[in-house]
PDB file with SEQRES, HELIX, SHEET and CRYST1 records, atoms N, CA, C and O in Angstrom:
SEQRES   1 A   63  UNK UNK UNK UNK UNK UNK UNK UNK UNK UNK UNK UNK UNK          
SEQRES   2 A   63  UNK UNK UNK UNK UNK UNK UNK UNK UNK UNK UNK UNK UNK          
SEQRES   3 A   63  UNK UNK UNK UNK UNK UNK UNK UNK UNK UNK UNK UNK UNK          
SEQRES   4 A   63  UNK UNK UNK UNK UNK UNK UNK UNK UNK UNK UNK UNK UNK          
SEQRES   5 A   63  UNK UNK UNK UNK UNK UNK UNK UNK UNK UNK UNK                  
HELIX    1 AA1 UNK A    8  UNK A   11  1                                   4    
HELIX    2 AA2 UNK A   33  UNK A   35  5                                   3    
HELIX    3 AA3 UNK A   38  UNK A   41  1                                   4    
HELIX    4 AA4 UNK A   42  UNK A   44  5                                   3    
HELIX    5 AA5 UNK A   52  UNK A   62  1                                  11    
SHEET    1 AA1 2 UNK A  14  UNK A  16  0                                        
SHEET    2 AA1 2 UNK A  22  UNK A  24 -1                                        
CRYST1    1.000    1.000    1.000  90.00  90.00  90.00 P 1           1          
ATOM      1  N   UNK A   1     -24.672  33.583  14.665  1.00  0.00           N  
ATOM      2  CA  UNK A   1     -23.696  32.968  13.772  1.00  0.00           C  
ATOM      3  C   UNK A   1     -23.889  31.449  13.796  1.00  0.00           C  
ATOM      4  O   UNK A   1     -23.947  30.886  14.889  1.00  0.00           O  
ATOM      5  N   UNK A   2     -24.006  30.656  12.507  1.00  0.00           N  
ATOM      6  CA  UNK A   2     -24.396  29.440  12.449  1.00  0.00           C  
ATOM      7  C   UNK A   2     -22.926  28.723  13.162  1.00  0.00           C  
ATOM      8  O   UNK A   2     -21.894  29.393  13.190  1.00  0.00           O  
ATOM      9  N   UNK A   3     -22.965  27.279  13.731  1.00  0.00           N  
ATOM     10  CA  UNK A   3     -21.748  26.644  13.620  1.00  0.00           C  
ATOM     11  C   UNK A   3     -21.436  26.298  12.634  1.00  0.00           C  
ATOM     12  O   UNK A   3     -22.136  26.361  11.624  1.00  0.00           O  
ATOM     13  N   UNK A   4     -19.939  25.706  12.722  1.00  0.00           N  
ATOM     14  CA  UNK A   4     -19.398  25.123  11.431  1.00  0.00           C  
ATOM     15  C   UNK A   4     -19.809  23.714  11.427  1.00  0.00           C  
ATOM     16  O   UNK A   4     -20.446  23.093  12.277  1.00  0.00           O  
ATOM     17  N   UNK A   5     -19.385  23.382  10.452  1.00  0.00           N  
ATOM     18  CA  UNK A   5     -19.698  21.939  10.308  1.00  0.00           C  
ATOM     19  C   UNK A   5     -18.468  21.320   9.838  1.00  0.00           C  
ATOM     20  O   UNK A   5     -17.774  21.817   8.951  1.00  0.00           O  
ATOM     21  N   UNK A   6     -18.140  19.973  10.580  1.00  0.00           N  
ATOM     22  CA  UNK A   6     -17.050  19.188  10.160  1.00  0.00           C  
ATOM     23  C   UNK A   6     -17.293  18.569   9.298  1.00  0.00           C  
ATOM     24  O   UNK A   6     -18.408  18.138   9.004  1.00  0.00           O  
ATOM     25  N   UNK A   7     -15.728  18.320   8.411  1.00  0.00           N  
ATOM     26  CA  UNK A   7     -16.103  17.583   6.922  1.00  0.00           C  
ATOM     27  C   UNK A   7     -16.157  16.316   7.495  1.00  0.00           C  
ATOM     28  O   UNK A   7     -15.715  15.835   8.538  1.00  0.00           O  
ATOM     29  N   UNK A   8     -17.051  15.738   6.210  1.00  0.00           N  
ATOM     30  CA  UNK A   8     -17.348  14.613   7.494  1.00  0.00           C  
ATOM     31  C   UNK A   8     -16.388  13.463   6.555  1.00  0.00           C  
ATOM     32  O   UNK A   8     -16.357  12.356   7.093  1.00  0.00           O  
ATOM     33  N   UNK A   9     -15.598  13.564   5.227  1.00  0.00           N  
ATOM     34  CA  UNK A   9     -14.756  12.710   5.023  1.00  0.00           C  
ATOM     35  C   UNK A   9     -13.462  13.026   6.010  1.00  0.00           C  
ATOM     36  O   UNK A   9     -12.503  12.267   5.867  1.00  0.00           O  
ATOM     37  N   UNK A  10     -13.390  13.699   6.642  1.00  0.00           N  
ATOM     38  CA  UNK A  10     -12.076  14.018   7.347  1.00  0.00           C  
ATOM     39  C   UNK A  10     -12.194  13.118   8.680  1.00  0.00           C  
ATOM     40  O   UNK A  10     -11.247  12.500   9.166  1.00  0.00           O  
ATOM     41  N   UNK A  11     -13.573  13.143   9.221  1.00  0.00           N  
ATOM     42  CA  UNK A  11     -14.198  12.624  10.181  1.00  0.00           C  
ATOM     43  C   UNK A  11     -13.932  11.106  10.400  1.00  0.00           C  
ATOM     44  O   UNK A  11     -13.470  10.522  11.380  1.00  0.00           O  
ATOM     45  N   UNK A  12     -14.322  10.685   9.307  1.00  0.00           N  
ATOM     46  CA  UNK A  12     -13.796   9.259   8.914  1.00  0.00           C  
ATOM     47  C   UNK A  12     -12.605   8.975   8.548  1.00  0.00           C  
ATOM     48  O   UNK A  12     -12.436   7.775   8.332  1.00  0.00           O  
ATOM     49  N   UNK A  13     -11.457   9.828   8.356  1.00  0.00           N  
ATOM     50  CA  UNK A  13     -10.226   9.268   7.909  1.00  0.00           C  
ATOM     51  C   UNK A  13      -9.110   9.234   8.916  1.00  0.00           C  
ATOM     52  O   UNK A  13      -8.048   8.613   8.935  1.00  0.00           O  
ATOM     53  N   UNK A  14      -9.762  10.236   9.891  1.00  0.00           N  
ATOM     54  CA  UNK A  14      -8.781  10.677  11.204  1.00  0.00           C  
ATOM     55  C   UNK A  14      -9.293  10.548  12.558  1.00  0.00           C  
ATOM     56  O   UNK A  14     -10.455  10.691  12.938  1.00  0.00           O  
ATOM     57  N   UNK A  15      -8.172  10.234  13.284  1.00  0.00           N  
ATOM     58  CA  UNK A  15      -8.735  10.289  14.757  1.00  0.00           C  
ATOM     59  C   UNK A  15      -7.788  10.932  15.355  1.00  0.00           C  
ATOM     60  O   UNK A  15      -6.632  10.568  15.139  1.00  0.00           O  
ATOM     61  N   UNK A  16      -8.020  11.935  16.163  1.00  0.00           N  
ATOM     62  CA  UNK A  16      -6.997  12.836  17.373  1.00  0.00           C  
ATOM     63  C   UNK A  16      -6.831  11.379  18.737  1.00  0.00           C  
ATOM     64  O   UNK A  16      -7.650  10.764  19.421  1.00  0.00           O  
ATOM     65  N   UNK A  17      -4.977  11.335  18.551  1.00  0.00           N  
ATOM     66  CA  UNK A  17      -4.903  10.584  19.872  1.00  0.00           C  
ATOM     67  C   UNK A  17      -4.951  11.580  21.363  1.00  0.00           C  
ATOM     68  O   UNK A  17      -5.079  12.804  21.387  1.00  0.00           O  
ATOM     69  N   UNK A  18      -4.803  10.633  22.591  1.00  0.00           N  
ATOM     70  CA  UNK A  18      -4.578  11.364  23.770  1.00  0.00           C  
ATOM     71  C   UNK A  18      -3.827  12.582  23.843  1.00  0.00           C  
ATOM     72  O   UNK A  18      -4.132  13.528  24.570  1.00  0.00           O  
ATOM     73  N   UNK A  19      -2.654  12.533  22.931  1.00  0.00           N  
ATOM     74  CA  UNK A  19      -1.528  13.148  23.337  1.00  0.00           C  
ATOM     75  C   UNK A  19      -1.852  14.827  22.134  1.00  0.00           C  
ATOM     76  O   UNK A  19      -1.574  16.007  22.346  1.00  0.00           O  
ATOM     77  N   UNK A  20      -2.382  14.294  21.195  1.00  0.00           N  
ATOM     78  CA  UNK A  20      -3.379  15.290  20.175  1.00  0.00           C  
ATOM     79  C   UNK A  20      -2.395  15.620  18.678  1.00  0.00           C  
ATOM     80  O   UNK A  20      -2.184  16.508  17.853  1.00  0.00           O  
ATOM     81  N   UNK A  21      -1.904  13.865  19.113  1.00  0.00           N  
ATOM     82  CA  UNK A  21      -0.996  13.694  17.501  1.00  0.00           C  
ATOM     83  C   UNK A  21      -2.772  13.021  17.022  1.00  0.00           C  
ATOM     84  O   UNK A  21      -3.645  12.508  17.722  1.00  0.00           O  
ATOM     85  N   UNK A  22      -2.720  13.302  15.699  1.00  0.00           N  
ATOM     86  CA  UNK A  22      -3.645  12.889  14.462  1.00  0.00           C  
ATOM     87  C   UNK A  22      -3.356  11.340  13.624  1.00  0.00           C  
ATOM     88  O   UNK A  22      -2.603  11.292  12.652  1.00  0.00           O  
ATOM     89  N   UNK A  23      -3.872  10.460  14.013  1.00  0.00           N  
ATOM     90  CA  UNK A  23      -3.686   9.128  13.426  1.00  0.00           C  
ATOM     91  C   UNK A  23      -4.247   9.057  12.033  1.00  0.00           C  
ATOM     92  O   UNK A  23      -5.174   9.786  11.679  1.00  0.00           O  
ATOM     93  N   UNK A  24      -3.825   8.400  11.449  1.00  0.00           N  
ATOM     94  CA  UNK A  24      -4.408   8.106   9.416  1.00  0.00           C  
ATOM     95  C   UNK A  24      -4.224   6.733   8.993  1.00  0.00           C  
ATOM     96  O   UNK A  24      -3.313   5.993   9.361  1.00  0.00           O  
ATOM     97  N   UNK A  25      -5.164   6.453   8.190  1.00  0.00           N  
ATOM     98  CA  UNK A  25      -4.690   5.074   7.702  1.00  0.00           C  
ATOM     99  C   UNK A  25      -3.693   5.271   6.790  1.00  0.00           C  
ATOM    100  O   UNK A  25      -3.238   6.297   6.286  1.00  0.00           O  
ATOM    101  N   UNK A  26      -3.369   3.834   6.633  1.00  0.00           N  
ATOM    102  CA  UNK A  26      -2.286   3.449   4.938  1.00  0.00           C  
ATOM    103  C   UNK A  26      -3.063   3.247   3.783  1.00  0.00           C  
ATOM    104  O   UNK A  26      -4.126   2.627   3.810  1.00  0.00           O  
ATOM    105  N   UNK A  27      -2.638   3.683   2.900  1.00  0.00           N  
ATOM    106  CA  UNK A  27      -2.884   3.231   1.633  1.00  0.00           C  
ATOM    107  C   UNK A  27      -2.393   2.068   0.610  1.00  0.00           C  
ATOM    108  O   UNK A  27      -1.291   1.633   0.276  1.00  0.00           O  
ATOM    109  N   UNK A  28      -3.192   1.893   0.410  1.00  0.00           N  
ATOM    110  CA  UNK A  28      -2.860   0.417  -1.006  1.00  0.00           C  
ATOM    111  C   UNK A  28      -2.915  -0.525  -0.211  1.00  0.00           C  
ATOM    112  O   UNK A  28      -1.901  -1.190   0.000  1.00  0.00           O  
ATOM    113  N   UNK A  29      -4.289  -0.849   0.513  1.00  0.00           N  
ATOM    114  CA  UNK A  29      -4.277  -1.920   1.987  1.00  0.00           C  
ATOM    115  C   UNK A  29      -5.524  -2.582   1.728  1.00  0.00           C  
ATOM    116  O   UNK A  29      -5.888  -3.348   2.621  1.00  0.00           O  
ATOM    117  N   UNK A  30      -6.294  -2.469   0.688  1.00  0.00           N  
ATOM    118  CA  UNK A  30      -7.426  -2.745   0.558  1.00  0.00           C  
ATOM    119  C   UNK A  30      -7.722  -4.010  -0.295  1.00  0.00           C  
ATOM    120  O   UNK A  30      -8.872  -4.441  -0.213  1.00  0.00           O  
ATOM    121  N   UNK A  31      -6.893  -4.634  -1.062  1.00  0.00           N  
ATOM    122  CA  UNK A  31      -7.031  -5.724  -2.027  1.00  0.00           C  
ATOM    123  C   UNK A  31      -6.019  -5.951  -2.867  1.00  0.00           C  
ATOM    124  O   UNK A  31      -5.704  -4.890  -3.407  1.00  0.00           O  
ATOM    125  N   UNK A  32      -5.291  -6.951  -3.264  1.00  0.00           N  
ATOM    126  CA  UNK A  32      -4.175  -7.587  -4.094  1.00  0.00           C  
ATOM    127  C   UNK A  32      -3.076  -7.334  -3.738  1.00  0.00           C  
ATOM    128  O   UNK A  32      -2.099  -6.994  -4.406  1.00  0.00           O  
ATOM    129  N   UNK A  33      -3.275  -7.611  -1.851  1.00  0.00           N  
ATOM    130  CA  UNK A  33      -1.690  -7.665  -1.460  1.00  0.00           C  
ATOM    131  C   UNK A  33      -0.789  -8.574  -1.968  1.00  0.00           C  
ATOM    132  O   UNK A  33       0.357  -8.464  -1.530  1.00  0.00           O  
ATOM    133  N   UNK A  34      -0.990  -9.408  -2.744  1.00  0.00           N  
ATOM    134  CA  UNK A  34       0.182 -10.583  -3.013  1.00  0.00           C  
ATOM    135  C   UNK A  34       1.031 -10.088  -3.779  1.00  0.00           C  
ATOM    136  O   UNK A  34       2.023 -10.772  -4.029  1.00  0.00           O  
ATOM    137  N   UNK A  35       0.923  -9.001  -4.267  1.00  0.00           N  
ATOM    138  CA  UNK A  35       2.170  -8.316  -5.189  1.00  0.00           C  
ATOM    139  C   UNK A  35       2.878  -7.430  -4.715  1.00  0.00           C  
ATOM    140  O   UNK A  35       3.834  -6.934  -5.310  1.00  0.00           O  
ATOM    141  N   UNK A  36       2.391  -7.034  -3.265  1.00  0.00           N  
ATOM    142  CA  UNK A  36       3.450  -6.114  -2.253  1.00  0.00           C  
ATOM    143  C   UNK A  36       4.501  -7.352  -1.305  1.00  0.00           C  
ATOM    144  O   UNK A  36       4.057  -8.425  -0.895  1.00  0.00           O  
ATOM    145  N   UNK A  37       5.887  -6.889  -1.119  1.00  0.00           N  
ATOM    146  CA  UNK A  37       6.849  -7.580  -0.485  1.00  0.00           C  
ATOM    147  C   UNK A  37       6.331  -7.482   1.055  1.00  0.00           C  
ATOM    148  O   UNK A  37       5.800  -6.507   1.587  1.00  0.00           O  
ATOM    149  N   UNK A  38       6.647  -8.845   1.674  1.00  0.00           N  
ATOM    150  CA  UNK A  38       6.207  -9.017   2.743  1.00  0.00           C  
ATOM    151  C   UNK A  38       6.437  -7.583   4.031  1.00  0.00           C  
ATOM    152  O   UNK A  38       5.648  -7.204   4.896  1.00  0.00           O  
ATOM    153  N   UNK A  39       7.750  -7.098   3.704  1.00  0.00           N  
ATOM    154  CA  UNK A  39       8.382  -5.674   4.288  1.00  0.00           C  
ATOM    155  C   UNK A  39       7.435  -4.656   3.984  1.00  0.00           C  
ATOM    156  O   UNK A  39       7.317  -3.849   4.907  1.00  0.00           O  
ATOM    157  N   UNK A  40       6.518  -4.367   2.705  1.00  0.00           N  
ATOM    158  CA  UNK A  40       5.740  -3.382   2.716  1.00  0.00           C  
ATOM    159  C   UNK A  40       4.518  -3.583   3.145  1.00  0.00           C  
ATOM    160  O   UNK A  40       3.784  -2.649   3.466  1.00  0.00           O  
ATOM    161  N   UNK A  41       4.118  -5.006   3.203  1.00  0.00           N  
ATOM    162  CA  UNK A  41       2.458  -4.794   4.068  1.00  0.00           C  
ATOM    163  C   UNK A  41       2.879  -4.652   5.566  1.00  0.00           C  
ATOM    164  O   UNK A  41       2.178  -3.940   6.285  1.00  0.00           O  
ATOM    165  N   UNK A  42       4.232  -5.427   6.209  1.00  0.00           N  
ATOM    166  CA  UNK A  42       4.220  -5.150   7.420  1.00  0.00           C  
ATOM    167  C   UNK A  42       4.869  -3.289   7.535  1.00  0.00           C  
ATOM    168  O   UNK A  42       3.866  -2.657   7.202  1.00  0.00           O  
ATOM    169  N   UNK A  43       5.343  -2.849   7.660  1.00  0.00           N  
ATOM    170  CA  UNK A  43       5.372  -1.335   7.432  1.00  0.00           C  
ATOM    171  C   UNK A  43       4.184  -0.548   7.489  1.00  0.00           C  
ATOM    172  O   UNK A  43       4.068   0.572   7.986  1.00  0.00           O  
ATOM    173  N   UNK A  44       3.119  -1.398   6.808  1.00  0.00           N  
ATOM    174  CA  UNK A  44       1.655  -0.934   6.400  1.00  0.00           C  
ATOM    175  C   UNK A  44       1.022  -1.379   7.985  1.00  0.00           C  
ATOM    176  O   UNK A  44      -0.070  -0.818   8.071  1.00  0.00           O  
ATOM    177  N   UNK A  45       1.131  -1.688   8.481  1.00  0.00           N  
ATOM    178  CA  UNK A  45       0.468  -2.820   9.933  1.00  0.00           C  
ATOM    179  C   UNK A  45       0.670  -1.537  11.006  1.00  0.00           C  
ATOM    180  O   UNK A  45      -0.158  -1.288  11.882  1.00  0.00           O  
ATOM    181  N   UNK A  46       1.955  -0.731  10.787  1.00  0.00           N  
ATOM    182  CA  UNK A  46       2.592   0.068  11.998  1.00  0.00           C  
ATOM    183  C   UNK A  46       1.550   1.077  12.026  1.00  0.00           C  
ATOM    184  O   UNK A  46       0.910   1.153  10.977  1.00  0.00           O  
ATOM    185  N   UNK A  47       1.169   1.981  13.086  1.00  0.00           N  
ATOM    186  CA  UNK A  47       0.584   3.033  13.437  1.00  0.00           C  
ATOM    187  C   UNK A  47       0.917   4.235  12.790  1.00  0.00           C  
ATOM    188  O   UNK A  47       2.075   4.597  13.000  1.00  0.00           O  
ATOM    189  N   UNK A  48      -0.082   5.305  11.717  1.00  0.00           N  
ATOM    190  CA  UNK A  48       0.685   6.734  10.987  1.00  0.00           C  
ATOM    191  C   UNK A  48      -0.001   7.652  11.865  1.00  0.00           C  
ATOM    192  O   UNK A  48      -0.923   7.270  12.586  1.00  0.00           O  
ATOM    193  N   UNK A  49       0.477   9.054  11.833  1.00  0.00           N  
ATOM    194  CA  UNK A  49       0.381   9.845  12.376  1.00  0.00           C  
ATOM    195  C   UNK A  49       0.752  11.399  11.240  1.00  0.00           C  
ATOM    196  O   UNK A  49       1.831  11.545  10.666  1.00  0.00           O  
ATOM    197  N   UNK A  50       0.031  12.010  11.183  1.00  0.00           N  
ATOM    198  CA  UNK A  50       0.110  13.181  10.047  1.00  0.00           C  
ATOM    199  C   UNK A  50       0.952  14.035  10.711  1.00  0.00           C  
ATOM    200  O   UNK A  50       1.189  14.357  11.875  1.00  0.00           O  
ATOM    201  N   UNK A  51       1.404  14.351   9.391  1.00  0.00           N  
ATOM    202  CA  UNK A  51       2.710  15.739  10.423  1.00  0.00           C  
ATOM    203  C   UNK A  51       2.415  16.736  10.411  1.00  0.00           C  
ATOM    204  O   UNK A  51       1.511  17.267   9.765  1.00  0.00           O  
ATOM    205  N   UNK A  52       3.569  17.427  11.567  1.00  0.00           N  
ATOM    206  CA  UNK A  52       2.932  18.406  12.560  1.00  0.00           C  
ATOM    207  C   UNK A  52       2.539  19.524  11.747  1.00  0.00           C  
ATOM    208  O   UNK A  52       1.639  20.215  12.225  1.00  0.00           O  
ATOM    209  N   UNK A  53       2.967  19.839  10.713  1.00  0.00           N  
ATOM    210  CA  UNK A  53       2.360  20.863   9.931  1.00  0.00           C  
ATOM    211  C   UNK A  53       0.797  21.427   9.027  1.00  0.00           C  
ATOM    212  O   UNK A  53       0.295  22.379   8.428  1.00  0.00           O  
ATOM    213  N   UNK A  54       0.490  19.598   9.627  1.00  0.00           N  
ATOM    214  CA  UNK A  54      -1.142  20.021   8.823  1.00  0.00           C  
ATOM    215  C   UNK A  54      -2.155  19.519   9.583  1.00  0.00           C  
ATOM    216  O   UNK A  54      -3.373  19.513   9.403  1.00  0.00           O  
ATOM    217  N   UNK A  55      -1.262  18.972  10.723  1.00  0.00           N  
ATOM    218  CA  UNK A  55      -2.108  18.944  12.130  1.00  0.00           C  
ATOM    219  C   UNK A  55      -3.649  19.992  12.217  1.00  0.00           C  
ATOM    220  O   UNK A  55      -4.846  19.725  12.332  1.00  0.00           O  
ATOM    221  N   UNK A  56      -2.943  21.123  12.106  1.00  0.00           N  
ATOM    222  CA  UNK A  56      -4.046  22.406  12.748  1.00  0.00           C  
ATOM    223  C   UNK A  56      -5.073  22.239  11.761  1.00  0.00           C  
ATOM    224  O   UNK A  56      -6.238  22.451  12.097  1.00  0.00           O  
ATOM    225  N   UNK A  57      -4.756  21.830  10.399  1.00  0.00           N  
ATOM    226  CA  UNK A  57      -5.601  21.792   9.469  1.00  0.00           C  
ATOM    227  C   UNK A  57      -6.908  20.671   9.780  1.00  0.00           C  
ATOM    228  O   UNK A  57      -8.071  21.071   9.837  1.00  0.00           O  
ATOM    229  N   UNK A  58      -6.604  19.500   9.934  1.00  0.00           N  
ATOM    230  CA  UNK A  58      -7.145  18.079   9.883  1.00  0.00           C  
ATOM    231  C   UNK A  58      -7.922  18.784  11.151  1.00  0.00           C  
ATOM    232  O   UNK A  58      -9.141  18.702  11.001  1.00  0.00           O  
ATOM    233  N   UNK A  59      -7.515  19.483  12.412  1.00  0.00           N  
ATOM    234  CA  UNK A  59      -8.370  19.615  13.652  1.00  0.00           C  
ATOM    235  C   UNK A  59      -9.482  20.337  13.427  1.00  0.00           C  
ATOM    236  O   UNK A  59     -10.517  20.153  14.067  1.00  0.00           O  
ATOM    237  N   UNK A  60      -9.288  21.682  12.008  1.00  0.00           N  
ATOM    238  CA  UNK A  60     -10.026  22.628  11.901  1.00  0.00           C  
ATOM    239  C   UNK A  60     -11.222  21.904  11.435  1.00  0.00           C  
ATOM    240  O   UNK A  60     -12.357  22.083  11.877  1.00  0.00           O  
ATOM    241  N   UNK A  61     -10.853  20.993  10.421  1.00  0.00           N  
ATOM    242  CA  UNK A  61     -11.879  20.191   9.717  1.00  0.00           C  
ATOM    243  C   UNK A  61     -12.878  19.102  10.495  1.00  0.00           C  
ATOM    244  O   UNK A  61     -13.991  18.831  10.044  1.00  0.00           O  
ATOM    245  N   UNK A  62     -12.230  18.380  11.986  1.00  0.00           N  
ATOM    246  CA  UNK A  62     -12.851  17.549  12.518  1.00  0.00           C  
ATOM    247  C   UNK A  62     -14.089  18.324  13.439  1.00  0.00           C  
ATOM    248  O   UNK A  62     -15.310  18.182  13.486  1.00  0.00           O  
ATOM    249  N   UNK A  63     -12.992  19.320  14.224  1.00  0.00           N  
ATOM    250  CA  UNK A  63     -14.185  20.201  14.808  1.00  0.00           C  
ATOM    251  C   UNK A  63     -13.254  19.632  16.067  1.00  0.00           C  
ATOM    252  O   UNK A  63     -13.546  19.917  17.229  1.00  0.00           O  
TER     253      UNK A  63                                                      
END                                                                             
């Protein structure tokens, strides 16, 4: 039986922490912040974490 193979955009979008919560970036972080309120880029700065429900999913995909 061959292995699987991880997607490898998933690979790049996620990282499993210690604890085996799933970290993600933010979106809309990439260029022409001057039209977001200072409250939404900092919000954007804080650490995300995917919820627990699609957890198993994102792991199946990393490998």
């Amino acid at each position: 039986m061959p292995k699987m193979k991880s997607v490898k955009g998933a690979v790049k979008r996620f990282k499993v922490k210690k604890n085996g919560q799933v970290k993600r970036g933010t979106a809309f972080r990439s260029h022409i912040l001057t039209k977001q309120d200072a409250g939404t880029r900092r919000g954007q700065n804080s650490p995300k974490v995917i919820a627990k429900t699609d957890e198993k999913n994102i792991k199946d995909m990393i490998n």
